[in-house]
Backbone as CSV, one residue per row, in Angstrom:
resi,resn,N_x,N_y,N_z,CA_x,CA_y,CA_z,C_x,C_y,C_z
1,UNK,-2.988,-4.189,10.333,-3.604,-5.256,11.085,-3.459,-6.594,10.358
2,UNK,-3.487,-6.680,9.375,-3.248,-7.873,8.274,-2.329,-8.530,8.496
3,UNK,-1.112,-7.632,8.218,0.579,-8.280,9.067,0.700,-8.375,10.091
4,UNK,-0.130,-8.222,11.076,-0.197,-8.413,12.240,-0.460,-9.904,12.474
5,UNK,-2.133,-9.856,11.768,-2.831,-11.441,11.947,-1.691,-12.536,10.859
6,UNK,-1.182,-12.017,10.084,-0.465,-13.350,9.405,0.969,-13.983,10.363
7,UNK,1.769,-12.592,10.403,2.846,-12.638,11.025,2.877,-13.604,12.428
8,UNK,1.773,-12.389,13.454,1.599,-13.335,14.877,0.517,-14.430,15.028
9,UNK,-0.410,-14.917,14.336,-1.358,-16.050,14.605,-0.743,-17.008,13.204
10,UNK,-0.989,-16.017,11.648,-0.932,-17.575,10.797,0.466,-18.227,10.390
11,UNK,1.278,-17.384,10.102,2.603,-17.850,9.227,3.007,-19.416,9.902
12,UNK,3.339,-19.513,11.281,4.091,-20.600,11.506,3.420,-21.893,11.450
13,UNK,1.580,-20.900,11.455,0.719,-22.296,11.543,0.796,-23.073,10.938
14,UNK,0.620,-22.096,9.678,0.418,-22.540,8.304,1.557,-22.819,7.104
15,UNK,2.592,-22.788,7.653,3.915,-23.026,7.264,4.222,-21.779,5.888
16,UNK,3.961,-20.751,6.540,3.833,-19.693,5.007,4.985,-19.105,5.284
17,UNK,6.283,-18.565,4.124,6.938,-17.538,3.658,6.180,-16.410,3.121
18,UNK,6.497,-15.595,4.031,5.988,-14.538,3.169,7.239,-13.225,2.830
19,UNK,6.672,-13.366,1.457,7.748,-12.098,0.913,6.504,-10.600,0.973
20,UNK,7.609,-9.656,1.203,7.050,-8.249,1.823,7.120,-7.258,0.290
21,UNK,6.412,-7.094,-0.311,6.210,-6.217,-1.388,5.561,-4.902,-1.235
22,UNK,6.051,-3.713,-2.002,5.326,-2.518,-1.675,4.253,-2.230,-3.009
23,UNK,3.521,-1.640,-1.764,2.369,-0.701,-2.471,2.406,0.583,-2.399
24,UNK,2.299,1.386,-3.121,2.020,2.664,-3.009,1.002,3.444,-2.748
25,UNK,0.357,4.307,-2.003,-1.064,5.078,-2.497,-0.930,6.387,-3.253
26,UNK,0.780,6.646,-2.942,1.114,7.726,-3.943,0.680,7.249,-5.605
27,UNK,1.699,6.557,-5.667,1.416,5.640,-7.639,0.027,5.522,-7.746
28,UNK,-1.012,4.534,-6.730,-2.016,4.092,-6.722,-3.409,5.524,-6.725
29,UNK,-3.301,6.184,-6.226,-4.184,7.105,-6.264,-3.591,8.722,-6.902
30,UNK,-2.158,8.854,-6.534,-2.218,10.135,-8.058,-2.740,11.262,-6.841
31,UNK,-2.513,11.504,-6.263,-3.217,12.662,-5.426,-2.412,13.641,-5.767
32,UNK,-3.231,15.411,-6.125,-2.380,16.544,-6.653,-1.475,16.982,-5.324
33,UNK,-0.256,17.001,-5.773,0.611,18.002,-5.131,-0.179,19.185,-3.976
34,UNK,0.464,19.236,-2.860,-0.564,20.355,-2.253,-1.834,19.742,-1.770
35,UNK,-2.102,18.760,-1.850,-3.250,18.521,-0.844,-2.823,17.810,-0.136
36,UNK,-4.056,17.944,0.683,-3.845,17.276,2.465,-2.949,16.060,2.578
37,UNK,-3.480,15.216,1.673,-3.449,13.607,1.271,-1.870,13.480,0.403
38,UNK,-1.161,14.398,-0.151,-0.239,14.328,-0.544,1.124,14.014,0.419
39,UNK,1.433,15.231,1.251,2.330,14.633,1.799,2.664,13.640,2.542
40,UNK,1.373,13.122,3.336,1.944,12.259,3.643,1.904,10.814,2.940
41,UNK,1.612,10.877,1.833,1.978,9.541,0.867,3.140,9.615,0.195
42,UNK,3.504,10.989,-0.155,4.466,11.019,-0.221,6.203,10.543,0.704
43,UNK,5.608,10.734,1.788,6.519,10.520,3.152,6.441,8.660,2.910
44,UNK,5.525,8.492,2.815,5.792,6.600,3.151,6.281,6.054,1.560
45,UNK,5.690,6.850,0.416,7.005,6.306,-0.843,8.354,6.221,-0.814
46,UNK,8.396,7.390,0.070,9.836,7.834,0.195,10.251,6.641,1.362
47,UNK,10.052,6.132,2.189,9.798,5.406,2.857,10.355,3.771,1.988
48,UNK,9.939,3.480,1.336,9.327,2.414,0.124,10.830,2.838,-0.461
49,UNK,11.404,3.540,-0.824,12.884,3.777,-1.600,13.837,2.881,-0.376
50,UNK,13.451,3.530,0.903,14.791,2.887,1.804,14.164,1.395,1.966
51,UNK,13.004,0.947,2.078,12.701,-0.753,2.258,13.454,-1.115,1.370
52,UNK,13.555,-0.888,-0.113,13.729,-1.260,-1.730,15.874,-1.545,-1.150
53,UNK,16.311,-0.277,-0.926,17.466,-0.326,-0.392,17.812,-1.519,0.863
54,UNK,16.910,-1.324,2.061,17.413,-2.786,2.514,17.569,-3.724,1.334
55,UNK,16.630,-4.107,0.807,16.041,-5.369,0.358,17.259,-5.817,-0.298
56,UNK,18.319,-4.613,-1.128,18.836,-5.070,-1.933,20.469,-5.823,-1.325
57,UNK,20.583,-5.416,-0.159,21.687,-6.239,1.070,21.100,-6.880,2.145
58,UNK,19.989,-6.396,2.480,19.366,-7.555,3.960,18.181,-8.363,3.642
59,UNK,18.249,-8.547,2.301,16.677,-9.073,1.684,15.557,-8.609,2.694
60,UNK,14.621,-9.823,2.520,13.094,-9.889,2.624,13.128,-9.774,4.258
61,UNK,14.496,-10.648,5.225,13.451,-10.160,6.439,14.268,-8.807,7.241
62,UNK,15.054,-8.274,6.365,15.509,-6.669,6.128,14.353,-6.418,6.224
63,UNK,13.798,-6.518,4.889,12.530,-5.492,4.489,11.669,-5.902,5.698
64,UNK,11.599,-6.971,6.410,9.984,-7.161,6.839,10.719,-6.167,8.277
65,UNK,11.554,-6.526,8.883,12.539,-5.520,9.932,12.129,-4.243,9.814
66,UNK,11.980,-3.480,9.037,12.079,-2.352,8.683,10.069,-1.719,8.724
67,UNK,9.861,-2.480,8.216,8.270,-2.821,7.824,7.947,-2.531,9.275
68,UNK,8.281,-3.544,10.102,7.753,-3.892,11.272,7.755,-2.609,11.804
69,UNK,9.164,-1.885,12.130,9.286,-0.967,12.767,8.363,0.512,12.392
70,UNK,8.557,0.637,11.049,7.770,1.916,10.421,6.089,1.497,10.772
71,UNK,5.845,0.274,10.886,4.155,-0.055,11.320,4.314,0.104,12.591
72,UNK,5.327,0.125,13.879,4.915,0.167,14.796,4.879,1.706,15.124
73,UNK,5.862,2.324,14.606,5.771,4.043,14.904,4.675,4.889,14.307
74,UNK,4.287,4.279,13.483,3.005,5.374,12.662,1.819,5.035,13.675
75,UNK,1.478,3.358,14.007,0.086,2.945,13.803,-0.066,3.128,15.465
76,UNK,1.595,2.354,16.189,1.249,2.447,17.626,1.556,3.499,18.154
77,UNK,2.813,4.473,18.068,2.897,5.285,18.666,2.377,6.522,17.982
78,UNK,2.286,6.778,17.020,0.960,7.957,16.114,2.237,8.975,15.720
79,UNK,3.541,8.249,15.187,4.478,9.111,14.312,4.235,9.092,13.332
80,UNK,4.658,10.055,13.099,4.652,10.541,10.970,5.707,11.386,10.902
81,UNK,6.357,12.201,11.584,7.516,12.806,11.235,8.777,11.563,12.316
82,UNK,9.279,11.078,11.387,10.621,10.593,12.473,11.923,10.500,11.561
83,UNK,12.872,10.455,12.336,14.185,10.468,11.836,13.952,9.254,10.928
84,UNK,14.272,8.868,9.936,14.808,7.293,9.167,15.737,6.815,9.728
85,UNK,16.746,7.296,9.788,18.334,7.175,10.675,17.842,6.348,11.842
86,UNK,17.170,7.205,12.263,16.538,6.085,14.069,15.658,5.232,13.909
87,UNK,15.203,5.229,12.581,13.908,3.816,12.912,14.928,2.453,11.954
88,UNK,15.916,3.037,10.969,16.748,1.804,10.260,17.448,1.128,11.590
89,UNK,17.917,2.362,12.750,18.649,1.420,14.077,18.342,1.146,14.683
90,UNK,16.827,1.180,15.167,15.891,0.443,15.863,15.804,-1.005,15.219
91,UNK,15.542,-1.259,14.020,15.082,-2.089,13.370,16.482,-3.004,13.047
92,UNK,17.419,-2.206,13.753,18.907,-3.142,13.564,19.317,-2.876,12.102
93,UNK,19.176,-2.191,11.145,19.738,-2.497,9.943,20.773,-0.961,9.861
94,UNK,21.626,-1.095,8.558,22.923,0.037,8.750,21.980,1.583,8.132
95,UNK,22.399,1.903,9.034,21.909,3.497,8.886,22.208,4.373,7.300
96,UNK,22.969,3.766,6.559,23.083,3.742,5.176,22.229,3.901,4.266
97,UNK,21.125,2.826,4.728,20.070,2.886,3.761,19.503,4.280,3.906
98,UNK,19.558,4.582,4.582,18.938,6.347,4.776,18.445,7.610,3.342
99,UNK,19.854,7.320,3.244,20.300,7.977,1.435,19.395,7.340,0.904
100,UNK,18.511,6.450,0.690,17.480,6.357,-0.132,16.454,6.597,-0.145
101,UNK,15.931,7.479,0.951,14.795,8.496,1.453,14.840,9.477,0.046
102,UNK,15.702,9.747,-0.631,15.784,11.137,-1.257,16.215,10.328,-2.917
103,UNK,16.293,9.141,-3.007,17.070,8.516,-3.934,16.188,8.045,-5.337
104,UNK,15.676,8.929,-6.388,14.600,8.389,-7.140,15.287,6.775,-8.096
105,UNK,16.762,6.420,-7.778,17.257,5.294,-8.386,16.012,4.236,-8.042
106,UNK,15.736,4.011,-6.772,14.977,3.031,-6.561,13.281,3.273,-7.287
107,UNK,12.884,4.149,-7.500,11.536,4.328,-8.362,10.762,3.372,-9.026
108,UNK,12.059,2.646,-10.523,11.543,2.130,-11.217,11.203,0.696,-10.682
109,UNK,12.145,0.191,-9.646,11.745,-1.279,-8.971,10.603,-1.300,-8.258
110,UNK,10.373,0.049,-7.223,9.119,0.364,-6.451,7.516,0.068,-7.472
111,UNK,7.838,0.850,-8.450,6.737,0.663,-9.558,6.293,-0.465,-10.440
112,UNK,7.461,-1.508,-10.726,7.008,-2.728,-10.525,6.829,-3.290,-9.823
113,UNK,7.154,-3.769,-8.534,6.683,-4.795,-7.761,5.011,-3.772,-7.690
114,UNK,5.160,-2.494,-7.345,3.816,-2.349,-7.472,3.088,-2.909,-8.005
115,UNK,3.272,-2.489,-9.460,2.183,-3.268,-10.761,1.905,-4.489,-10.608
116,UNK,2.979,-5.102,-10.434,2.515,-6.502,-10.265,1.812,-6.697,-9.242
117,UNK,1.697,-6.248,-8.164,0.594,-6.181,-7.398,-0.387,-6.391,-7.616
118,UNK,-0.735,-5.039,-8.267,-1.990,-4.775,-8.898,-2.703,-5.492,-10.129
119,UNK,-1.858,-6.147,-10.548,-2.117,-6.855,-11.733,-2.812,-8.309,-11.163
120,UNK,-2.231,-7.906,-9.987,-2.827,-10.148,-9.624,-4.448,-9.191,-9.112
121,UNK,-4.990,-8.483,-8.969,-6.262,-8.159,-8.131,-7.179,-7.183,-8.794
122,UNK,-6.006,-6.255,-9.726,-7.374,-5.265,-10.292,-6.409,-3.439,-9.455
123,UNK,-7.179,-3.045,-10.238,-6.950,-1.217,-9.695,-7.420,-0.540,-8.780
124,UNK,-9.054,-1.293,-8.599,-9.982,-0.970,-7.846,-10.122,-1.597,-6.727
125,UNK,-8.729,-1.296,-6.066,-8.815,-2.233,-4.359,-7.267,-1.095,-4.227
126,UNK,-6.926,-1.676,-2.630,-5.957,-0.646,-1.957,-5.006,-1.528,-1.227
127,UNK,-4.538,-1.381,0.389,-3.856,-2.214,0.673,-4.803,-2.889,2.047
128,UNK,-4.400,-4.386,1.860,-3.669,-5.195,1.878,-3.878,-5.570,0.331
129,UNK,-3.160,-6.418,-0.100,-3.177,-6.932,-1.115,-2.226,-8.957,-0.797
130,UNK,-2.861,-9.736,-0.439,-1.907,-11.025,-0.504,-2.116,-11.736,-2.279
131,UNK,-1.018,-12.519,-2.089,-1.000,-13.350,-3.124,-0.192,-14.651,-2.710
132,UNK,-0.738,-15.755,-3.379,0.088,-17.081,-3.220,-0.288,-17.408,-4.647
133,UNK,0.138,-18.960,-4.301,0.446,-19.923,-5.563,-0.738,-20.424,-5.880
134,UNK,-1.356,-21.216,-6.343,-2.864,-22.118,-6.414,-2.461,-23.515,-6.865
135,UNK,-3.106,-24.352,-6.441,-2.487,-25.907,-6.548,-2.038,-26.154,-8.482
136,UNK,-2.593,-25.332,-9.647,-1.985,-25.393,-10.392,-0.984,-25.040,-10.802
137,UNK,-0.176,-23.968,-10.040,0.775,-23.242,-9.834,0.324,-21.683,-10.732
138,UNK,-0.702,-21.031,-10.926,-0.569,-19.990,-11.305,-0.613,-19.211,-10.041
139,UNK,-0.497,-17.579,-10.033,-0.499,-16.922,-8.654,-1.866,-15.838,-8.696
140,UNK,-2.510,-16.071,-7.689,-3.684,-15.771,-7.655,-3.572,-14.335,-6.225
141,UNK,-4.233,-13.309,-6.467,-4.330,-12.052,-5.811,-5.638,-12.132,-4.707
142,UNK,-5.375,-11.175,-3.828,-6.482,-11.288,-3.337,-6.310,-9.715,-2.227
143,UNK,-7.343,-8.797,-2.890,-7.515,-7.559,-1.460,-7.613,-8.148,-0.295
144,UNK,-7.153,-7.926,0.592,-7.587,-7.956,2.095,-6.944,-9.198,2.803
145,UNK,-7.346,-9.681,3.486,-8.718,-9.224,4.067,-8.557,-7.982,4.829
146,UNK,-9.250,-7.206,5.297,-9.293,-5.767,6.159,-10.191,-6.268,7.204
147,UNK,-9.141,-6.339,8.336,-9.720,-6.553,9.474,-9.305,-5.453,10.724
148,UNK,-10.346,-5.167,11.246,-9.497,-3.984,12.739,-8.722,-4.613,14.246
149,UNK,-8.874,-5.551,14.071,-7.615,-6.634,14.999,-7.910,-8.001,14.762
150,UNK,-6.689,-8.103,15.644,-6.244,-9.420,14.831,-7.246,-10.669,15.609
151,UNK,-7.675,-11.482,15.389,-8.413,-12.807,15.591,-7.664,-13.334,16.535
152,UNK,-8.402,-14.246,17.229,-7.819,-15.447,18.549,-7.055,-16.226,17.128
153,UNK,-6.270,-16.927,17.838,-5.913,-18.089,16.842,-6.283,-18.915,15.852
154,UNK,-7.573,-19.424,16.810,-8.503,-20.335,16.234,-9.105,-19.549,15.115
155,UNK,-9.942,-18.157,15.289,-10.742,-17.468,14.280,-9.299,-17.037,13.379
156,UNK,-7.950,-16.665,13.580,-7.528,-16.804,12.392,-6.848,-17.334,11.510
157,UNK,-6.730,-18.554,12.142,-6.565,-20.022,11.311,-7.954,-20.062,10.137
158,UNK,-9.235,-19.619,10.705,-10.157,-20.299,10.377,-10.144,-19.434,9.141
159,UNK,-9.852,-17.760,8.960,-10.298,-16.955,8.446,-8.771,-16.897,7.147
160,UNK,-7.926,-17.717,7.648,-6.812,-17.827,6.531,-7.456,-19.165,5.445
161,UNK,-7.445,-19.927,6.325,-7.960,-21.628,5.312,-9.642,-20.828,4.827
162,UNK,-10.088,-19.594,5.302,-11.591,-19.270,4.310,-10.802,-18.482,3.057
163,UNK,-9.872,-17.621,3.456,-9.467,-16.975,2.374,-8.829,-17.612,0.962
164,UNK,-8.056,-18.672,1.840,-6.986,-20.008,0.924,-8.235,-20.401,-0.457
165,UNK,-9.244,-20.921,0.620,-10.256,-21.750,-0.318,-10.959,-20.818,-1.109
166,UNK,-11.492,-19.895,-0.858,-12.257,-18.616,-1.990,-11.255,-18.073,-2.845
167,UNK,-10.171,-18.198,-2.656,-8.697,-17.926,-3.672,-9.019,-18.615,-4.553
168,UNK,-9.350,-20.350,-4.416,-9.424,-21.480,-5.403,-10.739,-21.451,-6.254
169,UNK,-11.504,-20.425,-6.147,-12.838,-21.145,-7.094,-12.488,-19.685,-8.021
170,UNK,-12.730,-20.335,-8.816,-12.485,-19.511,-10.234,-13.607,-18.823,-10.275
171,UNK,-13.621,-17.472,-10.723,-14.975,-16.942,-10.947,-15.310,-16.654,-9.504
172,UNK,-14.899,-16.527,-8.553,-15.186,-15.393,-7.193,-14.015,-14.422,-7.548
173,UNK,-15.410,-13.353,-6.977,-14.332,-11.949,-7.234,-14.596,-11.132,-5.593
174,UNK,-15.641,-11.079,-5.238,-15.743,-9.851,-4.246,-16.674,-10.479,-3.042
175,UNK,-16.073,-9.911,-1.865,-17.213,-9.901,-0.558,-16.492,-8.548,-0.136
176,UNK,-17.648,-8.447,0.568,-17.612,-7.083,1.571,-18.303,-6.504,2.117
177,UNK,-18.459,-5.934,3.625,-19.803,-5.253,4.089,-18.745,-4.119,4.762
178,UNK,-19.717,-2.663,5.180,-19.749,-1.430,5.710,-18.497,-1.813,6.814
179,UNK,-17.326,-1.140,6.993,-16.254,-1.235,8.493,-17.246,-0.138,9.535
180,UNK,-17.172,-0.693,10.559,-18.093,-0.032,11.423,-16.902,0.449,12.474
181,UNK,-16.399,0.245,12.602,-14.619,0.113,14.110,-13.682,0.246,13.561
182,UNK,-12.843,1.287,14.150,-11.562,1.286,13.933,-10.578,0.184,13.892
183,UNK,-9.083,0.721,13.379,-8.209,-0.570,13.886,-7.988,-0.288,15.317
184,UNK,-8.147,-1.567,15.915,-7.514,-1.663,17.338,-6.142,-2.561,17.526
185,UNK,-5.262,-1.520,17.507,-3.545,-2.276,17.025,-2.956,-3.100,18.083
186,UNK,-3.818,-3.411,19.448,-3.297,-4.366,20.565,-1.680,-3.432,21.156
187,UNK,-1.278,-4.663,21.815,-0.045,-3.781,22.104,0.831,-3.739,21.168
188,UNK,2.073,-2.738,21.569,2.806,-2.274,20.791,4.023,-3.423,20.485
189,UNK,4.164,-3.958,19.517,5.307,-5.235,19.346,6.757,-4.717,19.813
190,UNK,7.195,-5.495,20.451,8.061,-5.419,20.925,9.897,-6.083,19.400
């Protein structure tokens, strides 16, 4: 829902690039082999090898291409088993990258951009994770926001320039109250 609200209400507002970095919950949470919670984190790391593979011939809006598509089959249509082959040619990119479903070459890049992730925010948060610049130029992290759909325009203009500005005061660390609602993913992007 996050890439949802930046992508379709803030980016053009707000004149933002955004580069597409992975997270893991495999790396991030360590779950044993054999449980419930394993395979399928496992399935979206593996996942995270072929983004890593675009990235490295169709860059960033490869990766976000690819992104897009794997968010629309899990979240809108409720896949978890699908070909790779058919969602890289949905998403227009060469069916090539495929071979990196199975490819641990890409690992060690996956695990840094991770870290660095994690390093701008802490251990003890999950995904979303944004980051930008701060008017001094250091780069400042930030969980979330976690929202279950995306805002009118107006509320998420309003709720990007709240996030921008609580980025800037030094010494804020946390808000948060109870999620009561699911995500409601709107229609399916075309």
């Amino acid at each position: 829902m996050t890439a949802r609200w930046v992508v379709d209400e803030v980016k053009d507002e707000r004149d933002i690039d955004v580069t597409w970095q992975p997270i893991s919950l495999l790396l991030k949470n360590e779950p044993p082999e054999g449980s419930p919670y394993y395979a399928g984190v496992l399935a979206t790391y593996k996942m995270l090898r072929v983004m890593e593979s675009v990235r490295t011939s169709e860059g960033n809006d490869g990766v976000f291409a690819l992104y897009w598509e794997l968010g629309t089959r899990i979240h809108h249509d409720g896949e978890r088993d699908f070909d790779i082959v058919d969602a890289l040619e949905s998403a227009g990119l060469p069916k090539s990258h495929a071979a990196a479903f199975e490819d641990q070459s890409f690992d060690a890049e996956i695990r840094r951009r991770h870290d660095a992730g994690l390093k701008l925010v802490g251990n003890d948060v999950g995904t979303p994770i944004i980051a930008m610049d701060k008017a001094d130029g250091s780069r400042q992290g930030i969980f979330g926001p976690v929202i279950t759909r995306v805002p009118s325009r107006d509320d998420s203009l309003k709720l990007w320039d709240g996030m921008v500005a609580i980025m800037s005061v030094d010494g804020f660390w946390e808000l948060k109250r109870a999620r009561t609602e699911r995500p409601e993913f709107g229609e399916r992007p075309s």
